[in-house]
N, C-alpha and C positions, 0 to 999 in steps of 0.2 A: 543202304540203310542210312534213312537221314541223321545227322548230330543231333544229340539232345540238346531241347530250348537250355538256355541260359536264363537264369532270371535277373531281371535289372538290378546294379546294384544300389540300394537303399544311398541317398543323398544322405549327403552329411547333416549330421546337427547344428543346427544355426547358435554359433557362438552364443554365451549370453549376452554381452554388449555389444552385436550386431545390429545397426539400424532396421527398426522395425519398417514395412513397407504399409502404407496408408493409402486408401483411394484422394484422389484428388480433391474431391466434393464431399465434405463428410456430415454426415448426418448427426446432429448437433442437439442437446437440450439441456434447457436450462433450470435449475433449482436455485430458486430464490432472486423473483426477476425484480430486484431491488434495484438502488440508483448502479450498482454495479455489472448485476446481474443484467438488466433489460439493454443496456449501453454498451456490454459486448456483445450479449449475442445481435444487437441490432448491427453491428462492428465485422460480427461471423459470416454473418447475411450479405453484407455489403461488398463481403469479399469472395461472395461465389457459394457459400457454405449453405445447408438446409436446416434448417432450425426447427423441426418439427412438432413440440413442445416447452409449454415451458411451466410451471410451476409457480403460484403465488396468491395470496387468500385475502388479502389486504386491498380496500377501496381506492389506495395511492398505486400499488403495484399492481391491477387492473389498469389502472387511468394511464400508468407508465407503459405496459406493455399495449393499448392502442394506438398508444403515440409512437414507441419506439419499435415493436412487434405487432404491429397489426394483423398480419396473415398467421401469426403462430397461435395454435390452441392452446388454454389452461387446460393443464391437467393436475391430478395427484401427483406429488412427487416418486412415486413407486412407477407409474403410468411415464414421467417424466422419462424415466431410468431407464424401464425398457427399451421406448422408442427411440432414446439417442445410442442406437451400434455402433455409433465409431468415439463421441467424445460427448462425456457428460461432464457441464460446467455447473460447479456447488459453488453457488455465490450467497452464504448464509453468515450473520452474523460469529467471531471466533470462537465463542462459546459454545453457539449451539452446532456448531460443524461435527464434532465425535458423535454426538447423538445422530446427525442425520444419517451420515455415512454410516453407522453399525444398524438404522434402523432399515435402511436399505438392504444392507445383506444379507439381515435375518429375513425378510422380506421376500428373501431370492429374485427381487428386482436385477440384480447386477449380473454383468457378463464376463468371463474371458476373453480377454482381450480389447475389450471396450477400455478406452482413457477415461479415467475421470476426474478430472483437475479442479481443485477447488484455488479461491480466489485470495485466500486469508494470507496476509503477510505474516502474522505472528505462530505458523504453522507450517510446518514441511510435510515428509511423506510420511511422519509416524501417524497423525491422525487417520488418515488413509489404509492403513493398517487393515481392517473390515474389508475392506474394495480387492485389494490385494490377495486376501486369503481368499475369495472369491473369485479370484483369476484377471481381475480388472488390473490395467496398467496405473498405476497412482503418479499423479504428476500436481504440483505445487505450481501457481502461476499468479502473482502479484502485480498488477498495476502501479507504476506508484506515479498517483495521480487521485486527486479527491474529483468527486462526483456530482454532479446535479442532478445527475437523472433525466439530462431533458437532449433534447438533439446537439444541441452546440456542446455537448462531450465527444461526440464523434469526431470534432475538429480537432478537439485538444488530444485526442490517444497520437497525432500522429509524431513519432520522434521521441514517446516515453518510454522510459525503460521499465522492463520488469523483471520482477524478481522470482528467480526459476531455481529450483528443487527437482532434480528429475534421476533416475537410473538409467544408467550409461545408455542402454539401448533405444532411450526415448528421448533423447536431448536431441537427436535433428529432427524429428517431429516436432517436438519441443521451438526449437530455433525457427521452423516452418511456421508455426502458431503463430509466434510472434510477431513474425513478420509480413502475416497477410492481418493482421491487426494494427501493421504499422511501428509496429514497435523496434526496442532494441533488449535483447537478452541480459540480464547481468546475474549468471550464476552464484548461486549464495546456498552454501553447504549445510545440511541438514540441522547441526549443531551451531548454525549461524545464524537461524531465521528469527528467533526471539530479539541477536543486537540489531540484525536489518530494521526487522520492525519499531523497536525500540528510537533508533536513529528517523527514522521517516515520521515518526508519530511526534518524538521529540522538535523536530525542525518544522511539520506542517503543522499541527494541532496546539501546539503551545505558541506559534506563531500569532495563528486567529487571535489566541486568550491574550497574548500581549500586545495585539494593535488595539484588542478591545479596549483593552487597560488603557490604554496611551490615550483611545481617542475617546473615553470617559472621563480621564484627570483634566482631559484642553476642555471638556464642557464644564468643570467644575471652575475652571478657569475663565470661563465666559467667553471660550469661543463657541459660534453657534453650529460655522461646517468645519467638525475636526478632521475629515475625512481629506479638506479641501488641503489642509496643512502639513498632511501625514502622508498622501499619497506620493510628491515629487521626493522628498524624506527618504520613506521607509523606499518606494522605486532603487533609489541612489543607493543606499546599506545593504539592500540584499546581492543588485548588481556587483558590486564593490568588495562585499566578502565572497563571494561565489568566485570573484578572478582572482582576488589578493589575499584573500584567509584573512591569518591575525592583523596582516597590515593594511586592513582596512578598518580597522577600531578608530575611532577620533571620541571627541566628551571630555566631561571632566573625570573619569575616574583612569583612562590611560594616560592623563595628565600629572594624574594623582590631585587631582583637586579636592584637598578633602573637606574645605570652608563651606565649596557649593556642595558636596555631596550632604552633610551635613544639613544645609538649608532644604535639600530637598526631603530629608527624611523628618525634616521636624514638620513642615507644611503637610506632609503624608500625611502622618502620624493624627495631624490636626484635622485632616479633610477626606480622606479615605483611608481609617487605619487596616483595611485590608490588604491596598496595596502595600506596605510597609514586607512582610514576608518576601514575593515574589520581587520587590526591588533588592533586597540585601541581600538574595541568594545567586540572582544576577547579577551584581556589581560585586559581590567575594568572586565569582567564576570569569568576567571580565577582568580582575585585576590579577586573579593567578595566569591569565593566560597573557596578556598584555606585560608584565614580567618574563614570562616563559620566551615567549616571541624577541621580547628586547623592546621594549613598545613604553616599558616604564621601569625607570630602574627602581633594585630593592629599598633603597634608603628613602626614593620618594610613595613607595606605595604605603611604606609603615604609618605614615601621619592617617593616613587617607582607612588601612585596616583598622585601627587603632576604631576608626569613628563606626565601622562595621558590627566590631566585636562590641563596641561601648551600648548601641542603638537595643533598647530592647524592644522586642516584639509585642505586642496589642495580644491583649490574651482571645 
């Protein structure tokens, strides 16, 4: 009499934060082929990836995706959705990303087990929320790097870092992303992504507004290429603080010069009293911090706040 079959014993349960396993070559589509949107997935492509769709309604994000997606189809974003099985990239404005992602799910566009990572730095995986309850993996995936939209971004992704959001089981996928993109990971926790953003937005976009300023006050000045005067400049300041922080401040206000700080805000005041605001709220946060550092002692910055506090604002 033969022994009775055995039956196999059932495999164990795959941990929850077990690294998930991913095909190699992943089938990829993009939602919102904007200057972010078209520049990676052209990025995904480049790296072995299939980009099978992609999503965008606009005469600029047509024009971008020939240039940067040529062989990829528009589609609807629900069309988008389905055809990416392994990773769907939402590269939509921050505002409108909960609308898309919930319009997708009721939709039944989304899958189990599909990624879908959107691009927004001021959002982690709670937006994603919709994707998730639908069985999709949610993953948070930030560039920080501004965009043009045009091929020479593909240069600049290599050696950026981005800012990742992810659950345990997805961060070496996660890590893999990044790295056939070139990039370098810098994990930033859920309840963190508002100061990230905050910080990146602060430093690159208020940046632009203040060289514009600078090289709008030298035209008022009667120089005619401000840009020619400000580029070896600001070059040097950004180098400068990026290695040495606070001690690389110089001017008059970590001097505490408050004679010239003073000439300068009355000739504002005279010739653009707009600028006036964003000079005094910069030169209060230079002088608290050029104190803090040791950069200006207290006794010399009081003349110098004294001209701060006195200066009134342009209504």
């Amino acid at each position: 009499m033969s022994a009775p079959l055995r039956s196999r014993p059932a495999a164990p349960p795959r941990a929850a934060d077990a690294p998930l396993v991913f095909p190699r070559t992943l089938t990829v589509g993009v939602i919102g082929a904007g200057r972010v949107g078209a520049v990676l997935g052209a990025a995904l492509a480049a790296a072995g990836h299939r980009v099978v769709a992609a999503a965008g309604a606009s005469g600029a994000t047509r024009a971008r995706m020939a240039l940067l997606l040529p062989q990829t189809p528009t589609r609807t974003a629900a069309a988008v959705a389905r055809a990416a099985t392994d990773l769907l990239v939402v590269a939509v404005p921050d505002d409108a990303l909960a609308g898309v992602v919930a319009g997708l799910a009721e939709a039944g566009a989304l899958r189990p087990g599909q990624v879908v990572a959107h691009t927004s730095g001021a959002h982690g995986l709670a937006v994603l929320a919709p994707a998730a309850a639908a069985g999709a993996r949610p993953l948070a995936l930030h560039p920080a790097m501004t965009f043009t939209g045009t091929p020479d971004d593909l240069t600049r992704l290599a050696g950026i870092s981005y800012g990742v959001t992810a659950p345990a089981e997805l961060r070496a996928f996660a890590a893999r992303l990044v790295a056939d993109l070139g990039g370098v990971p810098e994990w930033v926790a859920e309840g963190d992504r508002p100061l990230y953003h905050a910080a990146l937005a602060h430093g690159a976009n208020h940046l632009v507004t203040l060289v514009n300023e600078a090289a709008d006050r030298l035209r008022d000045a009667g120089v005619d290429r401000p840009e020619k005067v400000l580029a070896p400049l600001l070059r040097a300041a950004l180098e400068n603080a990026l290695r040495l922080g606070d001690d690389a401040l110089t001017g008059p206000v970590s001097r505490g010069d408050a004679g010239t700080v003073r000439r300068h805000l009355e000739r504002l005041a005279a010739t653009a009293p707009e600028s006036v605001p964003p000079y005094l709220a910069l030169a209060r946060r230079t002088a608290e911090r050029a104190v803090a550092a040791g950069r200006l002692r207290p006794a010399d910055a009081a003349p110098l706040l004294d001209v701060l506090d006195g200066m009134q604002v342009p209504a």
